[in-house]
C-alpha positions in Angstrom: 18.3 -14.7 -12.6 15.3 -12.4 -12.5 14.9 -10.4 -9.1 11.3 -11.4 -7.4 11.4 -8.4 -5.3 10.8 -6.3 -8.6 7.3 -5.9 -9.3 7.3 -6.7 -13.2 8.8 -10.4 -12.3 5.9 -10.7 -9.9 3.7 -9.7 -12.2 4.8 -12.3 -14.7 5.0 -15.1 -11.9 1.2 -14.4 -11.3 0.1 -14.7 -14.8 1.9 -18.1 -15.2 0.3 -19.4 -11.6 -3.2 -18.1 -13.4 -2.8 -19.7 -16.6 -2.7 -23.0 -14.7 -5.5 -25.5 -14.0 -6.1 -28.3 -11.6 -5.5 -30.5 -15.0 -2.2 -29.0 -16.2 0.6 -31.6 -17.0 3.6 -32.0 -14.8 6.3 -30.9 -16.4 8.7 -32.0 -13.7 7.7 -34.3 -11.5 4.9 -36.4 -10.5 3.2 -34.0 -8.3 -0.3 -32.9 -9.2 -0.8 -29.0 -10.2 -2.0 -28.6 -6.4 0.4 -30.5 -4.7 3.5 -28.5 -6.7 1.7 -25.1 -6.0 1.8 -26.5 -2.3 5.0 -27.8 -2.4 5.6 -24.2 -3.7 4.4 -22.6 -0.8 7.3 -24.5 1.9 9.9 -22.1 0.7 7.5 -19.1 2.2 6.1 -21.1 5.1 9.2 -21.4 6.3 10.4 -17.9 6.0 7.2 -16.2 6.9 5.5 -19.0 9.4 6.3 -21.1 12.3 4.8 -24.1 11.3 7.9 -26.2 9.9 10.3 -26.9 13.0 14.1 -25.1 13.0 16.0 -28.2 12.4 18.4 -29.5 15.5 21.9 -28.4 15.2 24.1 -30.9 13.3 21.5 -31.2 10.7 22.0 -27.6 10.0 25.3 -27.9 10.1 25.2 -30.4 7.5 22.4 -28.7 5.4 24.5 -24.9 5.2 28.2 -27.2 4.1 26.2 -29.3 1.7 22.8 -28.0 0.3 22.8 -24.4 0.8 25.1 -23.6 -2.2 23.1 -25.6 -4.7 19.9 -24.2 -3.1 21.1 -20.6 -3.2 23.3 -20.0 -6.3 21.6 -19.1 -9.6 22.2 -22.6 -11.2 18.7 -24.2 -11.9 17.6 -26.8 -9.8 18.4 -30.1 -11.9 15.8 -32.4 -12.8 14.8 -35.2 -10.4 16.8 -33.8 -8.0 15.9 -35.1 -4.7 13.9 -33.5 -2.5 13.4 -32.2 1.1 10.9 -34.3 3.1 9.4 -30.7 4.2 8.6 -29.8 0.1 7.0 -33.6 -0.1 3.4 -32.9 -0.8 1.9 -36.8 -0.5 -1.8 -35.6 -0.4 -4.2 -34.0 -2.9 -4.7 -30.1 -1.7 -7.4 -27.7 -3.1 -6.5 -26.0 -6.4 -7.7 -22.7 -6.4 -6.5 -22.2 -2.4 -2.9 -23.3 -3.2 -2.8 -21.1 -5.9 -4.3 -18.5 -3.8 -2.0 -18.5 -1.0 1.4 -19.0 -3.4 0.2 -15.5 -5.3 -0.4 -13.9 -1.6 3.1 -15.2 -1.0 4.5 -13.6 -3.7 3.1 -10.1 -3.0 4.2 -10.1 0.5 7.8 -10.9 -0.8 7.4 -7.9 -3.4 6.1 -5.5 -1.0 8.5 -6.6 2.3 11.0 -5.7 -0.5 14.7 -7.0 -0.9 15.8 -4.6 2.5 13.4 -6.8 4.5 15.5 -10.1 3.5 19.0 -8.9 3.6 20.3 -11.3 6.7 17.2 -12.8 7.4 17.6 -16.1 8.8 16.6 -19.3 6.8 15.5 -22.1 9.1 17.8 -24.4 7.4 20.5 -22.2 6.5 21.3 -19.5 9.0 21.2 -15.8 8.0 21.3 -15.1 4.4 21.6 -12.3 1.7 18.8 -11.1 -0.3 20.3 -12.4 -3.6 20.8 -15.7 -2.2 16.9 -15.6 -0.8 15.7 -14.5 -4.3 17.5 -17.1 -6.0 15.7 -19.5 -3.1 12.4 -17.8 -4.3 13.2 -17.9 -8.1 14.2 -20.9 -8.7 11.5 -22.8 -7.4 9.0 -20.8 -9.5 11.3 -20.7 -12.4 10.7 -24.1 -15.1 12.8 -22.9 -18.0 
């Protein structure tokens, strides 16, 4: 699995988020190019914001026995594999701002740096290594 705290896997991440448009085909899903570049964007929100809620505690309980491996290993995410209700994006978003604030996300992952993340707790899954918060990162970005 490619390391997103190195600056050449950035790079390349960028260029495929630019090379899409508001008309690109799913290749996934039925999310729109917007709502997948928000739905994108959870991942970060919740390990740089405060706006998705810690959930209570026997629901993390049940997410780090159950989810977190397949989350955080290096196995892709299989397809139509169900998702969290916090990564459902039900309404249209704007394009270009999506795709705006994913690529800022990115860069502040780069330039916090794989240090920054070593032990940092995940909302859903307690404290974490870098790997596993790379491989968090990577694979939703990752379509191959």
């Amino acid at each position: 699995m490619k390391n997103i705290f190195d600056p050449l896997t950035t790079s390349e991440l960028i260029s495929r988020i630019n090379r899409l448009k508001p008309e690109s085909p799913a290749l996934w899903g039925k999310m729109s190019v917007d709502q997948m570049l928000a739905h994108c964007c959870v991942a970060y929100e919740m390990a740089f914001t405060n706006k998705h809620p810690k959930p209570n505690a026997v629901l993390r309980f049940l997410l780090k026995a159950f989810v977190k491996k397949g989350v955080v290993n290096e196995v892709p995410y299989p397809r139509n594999a169900r998702t969290a209700p916090a990564f459902i994006i039900a309404d249209r978003k704007n394009f270009e701002e999506e795709k705006a604030r994913l690529i800022t996300y990115l860069e502040h992952t780069r330039d916090l740096g794989k240090d920054h993340f070593e032990g940092k707790e995940s909302l859903s899954f307690g404290p974490m290594t870098a790997q596993e918060w790379n491989n968090l990162f990577y694979k939703h970005l990752n379509t191959t």
